[in-house]
C-alpha positions in Angstrom: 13.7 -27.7 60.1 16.1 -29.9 58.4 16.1 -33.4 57.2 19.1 -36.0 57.6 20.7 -37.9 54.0 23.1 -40.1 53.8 25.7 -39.0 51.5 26.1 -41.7 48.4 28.9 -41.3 48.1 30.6 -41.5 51.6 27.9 -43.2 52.7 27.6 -40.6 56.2 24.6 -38.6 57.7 24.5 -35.3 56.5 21.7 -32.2 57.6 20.1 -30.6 55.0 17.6 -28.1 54.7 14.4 -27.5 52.7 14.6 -25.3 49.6 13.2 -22.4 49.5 9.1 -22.7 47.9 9.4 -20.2 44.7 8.2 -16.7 45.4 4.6 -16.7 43.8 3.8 -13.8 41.8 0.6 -11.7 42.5 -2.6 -12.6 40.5 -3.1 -9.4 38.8 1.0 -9.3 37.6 0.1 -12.7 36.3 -2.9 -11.8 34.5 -1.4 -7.8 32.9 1.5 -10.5 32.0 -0.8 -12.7 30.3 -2.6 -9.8 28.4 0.9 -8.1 27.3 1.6 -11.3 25.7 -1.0 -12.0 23.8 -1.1 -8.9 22.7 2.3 -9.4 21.0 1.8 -12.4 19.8 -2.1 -11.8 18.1 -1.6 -8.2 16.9 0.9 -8.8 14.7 -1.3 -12.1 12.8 -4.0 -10.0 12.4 -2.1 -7.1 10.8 -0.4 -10.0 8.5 -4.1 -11.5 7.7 -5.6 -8.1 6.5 -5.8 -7.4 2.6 -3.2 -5.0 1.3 -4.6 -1.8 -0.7 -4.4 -3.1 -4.6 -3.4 -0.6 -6.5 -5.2 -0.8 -10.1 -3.7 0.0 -13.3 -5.5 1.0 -16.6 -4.1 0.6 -20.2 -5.4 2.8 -23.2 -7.1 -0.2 -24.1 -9.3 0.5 -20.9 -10.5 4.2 -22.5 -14.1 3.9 -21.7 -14.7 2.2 -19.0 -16.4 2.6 -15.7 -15.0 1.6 -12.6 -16.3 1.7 -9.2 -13.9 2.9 -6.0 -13.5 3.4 -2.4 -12.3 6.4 -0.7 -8.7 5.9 -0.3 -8.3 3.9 -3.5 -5.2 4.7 -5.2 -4.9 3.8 -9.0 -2.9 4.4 -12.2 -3.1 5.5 -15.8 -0.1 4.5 -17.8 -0.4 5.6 -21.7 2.4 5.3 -24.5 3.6 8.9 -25.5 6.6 10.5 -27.5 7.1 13.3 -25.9 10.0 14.4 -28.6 6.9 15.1 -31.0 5.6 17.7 -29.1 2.6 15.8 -27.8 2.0 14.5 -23.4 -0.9 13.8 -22.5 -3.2 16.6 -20.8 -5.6 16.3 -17.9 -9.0 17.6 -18.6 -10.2 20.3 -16.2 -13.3 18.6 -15.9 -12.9 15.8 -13.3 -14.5 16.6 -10.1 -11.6 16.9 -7.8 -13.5 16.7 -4.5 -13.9 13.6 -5.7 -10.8 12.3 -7.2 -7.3 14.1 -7.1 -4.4 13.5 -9.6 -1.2 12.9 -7.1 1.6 12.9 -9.8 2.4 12.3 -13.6 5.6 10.8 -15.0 6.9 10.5 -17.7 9.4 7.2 -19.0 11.9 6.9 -21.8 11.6 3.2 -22.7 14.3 1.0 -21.0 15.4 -0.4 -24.5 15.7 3.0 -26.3 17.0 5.3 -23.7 20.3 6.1 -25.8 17.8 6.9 -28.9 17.5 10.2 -30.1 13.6 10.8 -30.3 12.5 7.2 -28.6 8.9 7.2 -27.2 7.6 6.3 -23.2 5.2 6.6 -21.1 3.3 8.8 -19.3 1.9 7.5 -15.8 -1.0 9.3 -13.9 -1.3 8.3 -10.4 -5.1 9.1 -9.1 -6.6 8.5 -5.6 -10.0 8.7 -4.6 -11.0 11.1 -2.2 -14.9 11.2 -1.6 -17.9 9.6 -2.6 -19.4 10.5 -6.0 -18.8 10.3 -9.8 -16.4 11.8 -12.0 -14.8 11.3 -15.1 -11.2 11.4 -15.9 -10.8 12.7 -19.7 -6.7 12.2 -20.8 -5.9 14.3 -23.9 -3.1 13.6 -26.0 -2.3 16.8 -27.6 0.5 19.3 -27.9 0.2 21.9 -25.6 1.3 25.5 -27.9 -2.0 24.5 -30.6 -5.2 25.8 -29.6 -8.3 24.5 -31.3 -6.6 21.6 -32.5 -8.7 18.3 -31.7 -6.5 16.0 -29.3 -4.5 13.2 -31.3 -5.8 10.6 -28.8 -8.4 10.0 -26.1 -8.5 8.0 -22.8 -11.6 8.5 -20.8 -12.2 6.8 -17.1 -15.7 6.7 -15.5 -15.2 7.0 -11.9 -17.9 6.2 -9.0 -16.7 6.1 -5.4 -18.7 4.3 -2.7 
């Protein structure tokens, strides 16, 4: 089937034939297409929406109090320490590790004095929460090598995971 134009330009008849109708895709390509993309598109806004694990700190200043978790809940207990006297900070056997586990402990020659012969730091205690329950974590600051010797210092963290 072909139609008949006149050329603009040269003003004569010319044939011409139909194009071609676009090949249509199936319905069920159309639709798995459909899906696939809002997959990629919505997935990655709801990933971006959802609230980031906070990781809580605690300062001696916070020796005392109680403080409610979730499994999963990772937190830290950063307390000043010279560890050139002889004295770090000691974990307490008696927190409930079924409960709560102690991941790592650091310890940190302050940034200012790190050229300092017998400068001071911290020690950090990174803790996560593991089950449901209560616990205590008891810190003691004490030097290692003297036994029954009460500790210098004391940090104390009630713990109750939901």
């Amino acid at each position: 089937m072909g139609l008949k134009m006149k050329s603009l330009k040269t003003g004569e008849n010319k044939n011409c034939r139909a194009a071609k109708p676009a090949r249509k895709l199936p319905s069920q390509a159309l639709c798995m297409f459909a899906a696939i993309m809002t997959i990629l598109i919505v997935l990655p806004l709801l990933f971006s929406c959802a609230p980031a694990a906070q990781e809580r700190s605690f300062l001696i200043n916070d020796s005392g109090k109680s403080v409610a978790l979730s499994p999963g809940d990772v937190f830290k207990v950063t307390l000043e320490s010279n560890q050139t006297t002889g004295y770090s900070w000691k974990l307490s056997e008696n927190m409930d590790q079924d409960i709560v586990i102690m991941a790592s402990s650091v310890y940190e020659v302050q940034k200012s004095s790190k050229d300092m012969v017998g400068a001071g730091g911290t020690e950090t205690f990174s803790f996560k929460a593991q089950a449901q329950g209560k616990t205590s974590i008891l810190l003691e600051y004490v030097r290692p090598w003297e036994e029954g010797v009460a500790p210098e210092l004391t940090f104390t963290l009630n713990i109750e995971v939901k």
